[in-house]
Structures are given as C-alpha cells and as structure tokens.
N, C-alpha and C positions, 0 to 999 in steps of 0.2 A: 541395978537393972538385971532381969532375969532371962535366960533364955526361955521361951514359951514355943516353939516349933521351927519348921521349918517346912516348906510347902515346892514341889517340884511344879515349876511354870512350864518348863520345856525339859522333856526327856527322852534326850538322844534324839531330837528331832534329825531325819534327815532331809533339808532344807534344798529341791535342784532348781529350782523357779526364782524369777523375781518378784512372786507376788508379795503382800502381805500377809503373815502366818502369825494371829492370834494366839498367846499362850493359855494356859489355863487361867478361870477365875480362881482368886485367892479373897476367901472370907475374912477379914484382917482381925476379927474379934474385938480383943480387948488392948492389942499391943499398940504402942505409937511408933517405933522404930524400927526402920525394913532394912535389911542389908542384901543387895542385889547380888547375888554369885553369878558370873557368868563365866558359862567355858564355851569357849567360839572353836571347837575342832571343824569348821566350816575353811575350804582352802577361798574364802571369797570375804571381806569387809561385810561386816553385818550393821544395818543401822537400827537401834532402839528407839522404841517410845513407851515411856509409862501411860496408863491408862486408868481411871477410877471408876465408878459410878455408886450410886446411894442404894442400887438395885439390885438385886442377887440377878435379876433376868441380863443382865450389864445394860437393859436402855436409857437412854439419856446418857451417854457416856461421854468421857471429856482425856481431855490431854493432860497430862501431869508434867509439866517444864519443858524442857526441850529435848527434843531429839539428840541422842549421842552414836557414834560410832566406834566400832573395835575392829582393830584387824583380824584378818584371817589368822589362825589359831593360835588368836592370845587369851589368855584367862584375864577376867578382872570382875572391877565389883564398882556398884554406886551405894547412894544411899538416900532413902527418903524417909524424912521426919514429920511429914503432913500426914494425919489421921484421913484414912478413907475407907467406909465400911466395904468397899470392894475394890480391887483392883489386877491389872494382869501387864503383862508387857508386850508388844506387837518388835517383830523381825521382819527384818526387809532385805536382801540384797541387791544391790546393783546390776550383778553380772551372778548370772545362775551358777553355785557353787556345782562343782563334779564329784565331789568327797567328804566324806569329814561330817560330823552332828555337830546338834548345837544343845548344852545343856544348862538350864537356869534353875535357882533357889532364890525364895525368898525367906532370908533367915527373919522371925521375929523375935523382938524382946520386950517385955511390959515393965510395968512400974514393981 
C-alpha cells in the first residue's frame, strides 16, 4: 500500500465557542485507507465526528461511526477503512476553549 497524499481538514483552527465547526471537504479519489491525525492544542476536550457524502456539494450527508473524544492538548489518530467519495470531520467543544488550535490530516494510502 502506497502513500497517495495527505489533505489538511483543520489548520490551526482557532476553536472559542461551542458550536459545531465543519472541517474541510476531502475528495477521497482513488484511496481506501484514511488515517486521521489529530493535534488537539485546544486547552478544552474536543469531540469528533466523521462525516461522508456521495456529493462534492457534501448534500445528503451522513454520520461515519461514532462520535470520539480527545483531551485537551493531546495528539492522536483514528482510522477509517470504508470507501467514501467525500468526506470531512465536525469538532465540537463542550466548554469554549481560551487558547490553543486544533489541527487535522487526513493521511491517504491506495492499493
């Protein structure tokens, strides 16, 4: 398996609300396997959601698993092996961070 890019969702967001904050759409191409980088420099718990859709517009969109969280400024990573010709991740806080970004990759690799 090859590496084939890598695609910034979130950079350097800085994140003071609790709303929901949409990362960028990722065209997924030709790859089947995402590897989610996350760097939470957010001083606040951040919760994830993956998101797909079949539409470059992202209408009709849907949920990808379940929702995960990470503490405040830890790094880590998921991973998802389901083909989706679009996809992005949604952040959310609980309690509005005061400092600190948030920055994601979605590394891909193909056959």
């Amino acid at each position: 398996m090859a590496l084939t890019g890598t695609e910034k969702v979130f950079d350097a967001e800085e994140i003071r609300d609790t709303s929901t904050h949409n990362g960028n759409i990722v065209h997924l191409g030709e790859f089947r396997l995402k590897t989610i980088i996350i760097e939470n420099g957010l001083d606040q718990q951040t919760t994830f959601q993956c998101q797909a859709s079949a539409h470059a517009d992202f209408s009709n969109s849907f949920n990808v698993g379940s929702s995960f969280n990470l503490s405040a400024l830890t790094d880590s990573y998921q991973t998802c092996d389901s083909y989706f010709p679009y996809m992005r991740l949604t952040a959310t806080c609980s309690t509005a961070p005061t400092s600190g970004s948030l920055t994601v990759h979605f590394v891909e690799y193909g056959a």
